[in-house]
C-alpha positions in Angstrom: 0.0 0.0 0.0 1.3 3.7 -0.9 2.1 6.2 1.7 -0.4 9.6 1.5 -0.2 12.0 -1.6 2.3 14.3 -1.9 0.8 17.8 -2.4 2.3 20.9 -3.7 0.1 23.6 -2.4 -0.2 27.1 -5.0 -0.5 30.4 -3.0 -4.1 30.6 -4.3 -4.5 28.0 -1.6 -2.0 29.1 1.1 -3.7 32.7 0.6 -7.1 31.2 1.1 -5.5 29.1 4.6 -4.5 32.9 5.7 -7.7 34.5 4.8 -10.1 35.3 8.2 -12.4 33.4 6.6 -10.6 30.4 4.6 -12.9 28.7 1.4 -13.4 24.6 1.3 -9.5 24.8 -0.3 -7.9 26.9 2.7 -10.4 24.6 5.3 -8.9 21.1 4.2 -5.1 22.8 4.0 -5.9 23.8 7.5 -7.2 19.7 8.5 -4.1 18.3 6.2 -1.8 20.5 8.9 -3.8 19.5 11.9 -3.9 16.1 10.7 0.0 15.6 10.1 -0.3 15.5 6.3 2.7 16.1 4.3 2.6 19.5 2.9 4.5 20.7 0.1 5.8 24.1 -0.9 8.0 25.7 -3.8 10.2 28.8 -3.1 8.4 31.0 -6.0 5.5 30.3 -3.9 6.6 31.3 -0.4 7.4 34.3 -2.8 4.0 34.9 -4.3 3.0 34.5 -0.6 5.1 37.0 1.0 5.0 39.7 -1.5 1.8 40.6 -0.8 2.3 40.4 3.0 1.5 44.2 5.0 1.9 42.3 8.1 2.8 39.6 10.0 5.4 39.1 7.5 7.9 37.1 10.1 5.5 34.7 11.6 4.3 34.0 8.1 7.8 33.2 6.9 8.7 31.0 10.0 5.4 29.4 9.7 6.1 28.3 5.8 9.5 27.2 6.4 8.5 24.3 8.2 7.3 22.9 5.1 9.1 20.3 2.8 10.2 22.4 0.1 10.2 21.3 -3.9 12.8 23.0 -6.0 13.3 23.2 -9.9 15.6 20.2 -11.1 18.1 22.2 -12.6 17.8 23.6 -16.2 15.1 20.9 -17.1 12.3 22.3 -15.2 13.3 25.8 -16.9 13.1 24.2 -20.2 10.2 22.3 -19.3 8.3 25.7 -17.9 9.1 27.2 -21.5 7.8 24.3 -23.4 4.7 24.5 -21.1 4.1 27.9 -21.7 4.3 27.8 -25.5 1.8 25.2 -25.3 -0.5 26.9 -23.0 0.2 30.0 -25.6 -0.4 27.9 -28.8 -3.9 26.6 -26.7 -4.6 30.1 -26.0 -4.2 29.7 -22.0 -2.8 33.0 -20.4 0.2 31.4 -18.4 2.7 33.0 -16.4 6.1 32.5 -16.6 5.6 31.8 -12.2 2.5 29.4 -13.3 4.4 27.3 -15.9 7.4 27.0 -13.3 5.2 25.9 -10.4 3.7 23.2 -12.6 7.0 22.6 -14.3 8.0 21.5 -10.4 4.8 19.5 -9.9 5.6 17.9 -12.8 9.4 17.2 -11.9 8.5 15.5 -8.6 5.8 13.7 -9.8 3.4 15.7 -7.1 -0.5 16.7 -7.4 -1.2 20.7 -7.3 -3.4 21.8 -5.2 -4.5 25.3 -6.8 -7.6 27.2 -7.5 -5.8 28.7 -10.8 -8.3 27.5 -13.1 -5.5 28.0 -15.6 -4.0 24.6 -14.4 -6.7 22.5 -14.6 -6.7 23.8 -18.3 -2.8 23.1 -18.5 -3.4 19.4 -17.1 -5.9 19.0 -20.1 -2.8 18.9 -22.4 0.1 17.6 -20.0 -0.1 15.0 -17.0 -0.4 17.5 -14.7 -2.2 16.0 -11.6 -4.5 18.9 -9.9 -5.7 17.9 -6.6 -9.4 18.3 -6.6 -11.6 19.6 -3.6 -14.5 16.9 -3.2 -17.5 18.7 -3.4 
């Protein structure tokens, strides 16, 4: 039998976790971390957290480093992220070069995303990009 999923987690759903009021997404983040669920994080998305911090900033940034933390593989991933946004370009999806990375890590590792980025659920319709989905 296999371990649990491994999850990257997109700011979309680590800003909902923050919010006073967290959506279905930002409630189960907040179970998987009071359950003991492994967690998952990429540095350009402790990045996309923080820069729009006004406050708190230093709790925050304690809090997310306790999180296993994905990096790119090296210049694969970059190369990957390009390819992923030319297709996303060619399939008239409006990527980022920051959305094509994260997914270029998901990819890498093998990981589901956990998102509400719409945008990736379109990627994963053209790559096998797993998105985690919220059971409704």
């Amino acid at each position: 039998m296999s371990g649990p999923v491994r999850v990257l987690v997109d700011s979309s759903v680590w800003i909902d976790f923050f919010s006073a009021s967290p959506g279905p997404a930002g409630q189960l983040l907040r179970q998987w971390i009071a359950d003991a669920q492994p967690v998952l994080i990429a540095g350009v998305v402790i990045t996309e957290i923080l820069q729009g911090l006004t406050r708190d900033v230093e709790t925050i940034e304690r809090f997310l480093s306790q999180w296993e933390m994905l990096e790119p593989q090296g210049i694969a991933t970059y190369i990957r992220a390009a390819n992923l946004f030319r297709l996303g370009r060619s399939r008239g999806l409006p990527l980022t070069t920051v959305d094509v990375l994260i997914a270029g890590i998901a990819l890498d590792h093998k990981v589901e995303l956990f998102t509400l980025d719409r945008d990736f659920a379109r990627l994963a319709r053209f790559v096998p990009l797993s998105i985690h989905r919220l059971n409704s």
